[in-house]
N, C-alpha and C positions, 0 to 999 in steps of 0.2 A: 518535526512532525513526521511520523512514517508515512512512507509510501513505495518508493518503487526504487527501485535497482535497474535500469534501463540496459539496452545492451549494449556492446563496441561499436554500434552502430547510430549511438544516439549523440545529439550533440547538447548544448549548453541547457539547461535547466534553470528557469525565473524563481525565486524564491520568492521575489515581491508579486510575481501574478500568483505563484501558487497561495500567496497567503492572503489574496483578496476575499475572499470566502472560511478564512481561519477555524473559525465558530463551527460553520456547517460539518467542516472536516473532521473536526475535532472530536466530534458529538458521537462515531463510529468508536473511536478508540475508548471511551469513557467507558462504553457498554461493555465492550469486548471485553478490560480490565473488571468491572464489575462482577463477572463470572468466574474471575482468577482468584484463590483463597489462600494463597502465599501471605503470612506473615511474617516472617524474619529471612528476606530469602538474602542470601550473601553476592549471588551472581545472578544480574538479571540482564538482559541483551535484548533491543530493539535493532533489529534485522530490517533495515528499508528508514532508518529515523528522519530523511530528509531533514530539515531547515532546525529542530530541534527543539521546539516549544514543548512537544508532547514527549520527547523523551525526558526532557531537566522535570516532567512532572513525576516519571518516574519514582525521581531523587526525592521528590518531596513525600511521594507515598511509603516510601520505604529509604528514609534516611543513610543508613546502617550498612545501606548494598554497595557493592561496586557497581557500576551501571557501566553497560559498554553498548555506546552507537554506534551502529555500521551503516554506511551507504556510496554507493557507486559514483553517486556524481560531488565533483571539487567544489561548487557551489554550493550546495545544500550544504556539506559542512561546511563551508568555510561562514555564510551564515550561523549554522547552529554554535560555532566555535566563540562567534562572537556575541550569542543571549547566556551563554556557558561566563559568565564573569565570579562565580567560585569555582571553577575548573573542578565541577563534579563529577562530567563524564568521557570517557574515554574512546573517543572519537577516531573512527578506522573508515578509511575506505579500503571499501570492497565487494565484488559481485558476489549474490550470494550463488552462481555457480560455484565460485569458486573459493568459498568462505572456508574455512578449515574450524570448525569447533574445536579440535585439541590445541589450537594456538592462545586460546586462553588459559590452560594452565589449571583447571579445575574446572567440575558439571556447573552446567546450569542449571539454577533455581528457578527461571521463571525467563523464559525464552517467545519473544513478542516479536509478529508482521503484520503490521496493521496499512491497509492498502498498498502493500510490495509486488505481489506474487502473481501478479494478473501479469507482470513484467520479464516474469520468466519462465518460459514454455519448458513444460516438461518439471513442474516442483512438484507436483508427487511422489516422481521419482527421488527428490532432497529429502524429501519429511524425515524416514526414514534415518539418515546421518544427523539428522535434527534433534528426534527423539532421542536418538541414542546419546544425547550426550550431556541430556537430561539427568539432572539428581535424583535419589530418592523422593520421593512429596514433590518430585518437579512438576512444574505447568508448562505446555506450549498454547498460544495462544496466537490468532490469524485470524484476518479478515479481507477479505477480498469482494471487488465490486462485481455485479453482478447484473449490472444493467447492460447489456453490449447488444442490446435488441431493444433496447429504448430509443424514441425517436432523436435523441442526442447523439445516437452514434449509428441508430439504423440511416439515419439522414449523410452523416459524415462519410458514409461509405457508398449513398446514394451518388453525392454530387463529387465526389474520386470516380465513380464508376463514370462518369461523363466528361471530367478535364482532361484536357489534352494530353496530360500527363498522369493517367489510369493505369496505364502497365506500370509505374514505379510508388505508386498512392495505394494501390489495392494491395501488394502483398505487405506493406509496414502496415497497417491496419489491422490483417486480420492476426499478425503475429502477438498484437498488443493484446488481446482477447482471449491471453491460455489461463481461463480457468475453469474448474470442475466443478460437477454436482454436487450440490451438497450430501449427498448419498457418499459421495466417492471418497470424499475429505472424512468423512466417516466410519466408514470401513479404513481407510488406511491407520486413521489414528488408535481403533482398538484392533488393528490386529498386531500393531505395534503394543498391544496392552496398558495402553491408556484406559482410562474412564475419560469417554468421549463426551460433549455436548454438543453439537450441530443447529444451527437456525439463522434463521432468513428475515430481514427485516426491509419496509422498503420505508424511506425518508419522503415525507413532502417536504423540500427545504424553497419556503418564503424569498426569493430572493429580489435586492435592488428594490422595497418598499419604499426607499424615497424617490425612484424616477430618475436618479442621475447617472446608467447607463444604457447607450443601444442597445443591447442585448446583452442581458447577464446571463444565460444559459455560454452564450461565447464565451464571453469569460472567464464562465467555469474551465469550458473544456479548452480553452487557452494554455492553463495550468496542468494539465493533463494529457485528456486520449488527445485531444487534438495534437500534438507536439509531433508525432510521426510525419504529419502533414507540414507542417511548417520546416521542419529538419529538412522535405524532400524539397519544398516551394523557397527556393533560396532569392529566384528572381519577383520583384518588386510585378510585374503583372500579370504572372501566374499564380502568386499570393492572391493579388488585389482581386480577382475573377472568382479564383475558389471562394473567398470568403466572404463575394458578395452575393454568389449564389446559395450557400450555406446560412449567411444570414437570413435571408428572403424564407426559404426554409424551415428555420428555426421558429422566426417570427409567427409563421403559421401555426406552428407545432405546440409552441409554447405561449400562447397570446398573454400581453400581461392584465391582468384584474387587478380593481382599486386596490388593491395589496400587495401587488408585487405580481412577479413572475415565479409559477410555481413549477420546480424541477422534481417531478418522481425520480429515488433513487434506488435501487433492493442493492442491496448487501447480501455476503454471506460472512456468518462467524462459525468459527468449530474452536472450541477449548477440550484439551487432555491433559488431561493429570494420573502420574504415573504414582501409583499405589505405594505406601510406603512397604521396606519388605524384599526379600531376596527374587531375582530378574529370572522371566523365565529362561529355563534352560536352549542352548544351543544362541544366546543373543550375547556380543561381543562385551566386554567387559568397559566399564566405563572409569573414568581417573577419577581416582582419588582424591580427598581433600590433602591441603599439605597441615 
């Protein structure tokens, strides 16, 4: 399932918390893909695939392709390695700082980050070596969260700014928060000479309708933003404090109704597609098919 590429500074990643909420997650990349008009694309790469349900779906959209997942953490794949039981995709780790597109050996057809990029400060500056390495009739395709002022994380940064341990909670926090305007992801993509699409969706996502946990917004961010917090709360009563302040919190924030607890999420997506047709002038040359 894409998502994030954390940094050298991040420690082990749950696949079974992140995948307590699977459906919810999911339901961003379905859309994102539904804008992508790739038919026969030969190389297609999920940049951030985490656990790997949503990338073997890939496979099934497009048989035909080579599909190569990438992700920084040894968990995620070694989970995705083992739903991979026709060893359809080709599973790399790697930060996409430091991802090299010509190590595949041919452009990409259709190049996908679906909830990664929030995880690395400064990917603006990447798009660029992204596109470029885009095929003809290529697609890139991205989605990033874009709640980081919702009370899920306006709260999580409320009750850091008060644990005793604030000076080391406050700067992982705001570092996990590097994403841009949808304006911005827009202009980058057509002046790269894409045909851009840009928008902003927010999810009500229903959660925990049967009642059988304390708090499922925690849960959520369990699998997620919360992870900065827990990497730094290694001791057993400086966890126990934050989280039951945060809960307390959260409860208020999010009260549940006879249907659940309902989490507002916004997203953003931008899709470009690069025009079939000779590149404008003075932009690097891109490889060859063999």
């Amino acid at each position: 399932m894409s998502r994030y590429l954390p940094g050298p500074e991040a420690s082990m990643w749950d696949p079974e918390q992140y995948a307590l909420f699977a459906s919810h997650r999911g339901r961003p990349f379905v859309d994102l893909l539904a804008r992508v008009g790739a038919e026969r694309p030969r190389l297609v790469v999920d940049l951030g695939c985490g656990d790997g349900p949503l990338t073997l779906s890939l496979t099934r959209r497009w048989p035909g392709a080579r599909v190569v997942g990438l992700d920084s953490s040894p968990q995620m794949l070694d989970a995705a390695r083992v739903l991979d039981t026709d060893r359809r995709v080709e599973w790399v780790q790697a930060r996409a700082e430091e991802w090299d597109p010509t190590t595949l050996g041919a452009p990409v057809d259709v190049l996908v980050t679906n909830a990664a990029l929030q995880w690395v400060p400064g990917h603006l500056d990447l798009l660029p070596r992204w596109v470029d390495a885009l095929a003809d009739d290529g697609w890139f395709a991205m989605q990033v969260p874009s709640n980081f002022d919702a009370p899920s994380h306006a709260l999580m940064r409320e009750v850091a700014a008060r644990h005793p341990r604030a000076e080391d909670l406050l700067p992982v926090l705001h570092r996990a928060a590097a994403v841009a305007a949808p304006t911005d992801y827009l202009g980058v993509l057509a002046s790269l000479g894409l045909d851009a699409d840009v928008w902003q969706t927010t999810y009500e996502h229903v959660l925990d309708p049967e009642g059988v946990q304390r708090s499922p917004v925690l849960e959520w961010v369990r699998g997620t933003g919360l992870r900065p917090v827990l990497d730094v709360l290694t001791d057993d009563a400086e966890r126990a404090a934050f989280l039951d302040d945060y809960t307390a919190a959260l409860d208020a924030a999010y009260p549940r109704q006879p249907w659940g607890v309902v989490l507002g999420f916004r997203r953003t997506f931008a899709v470009g597609h690069r025009p079939p047709g000779p590149r404008e002038p003075g932009r690097r040359r891109r490889l060859g098919r063999a």
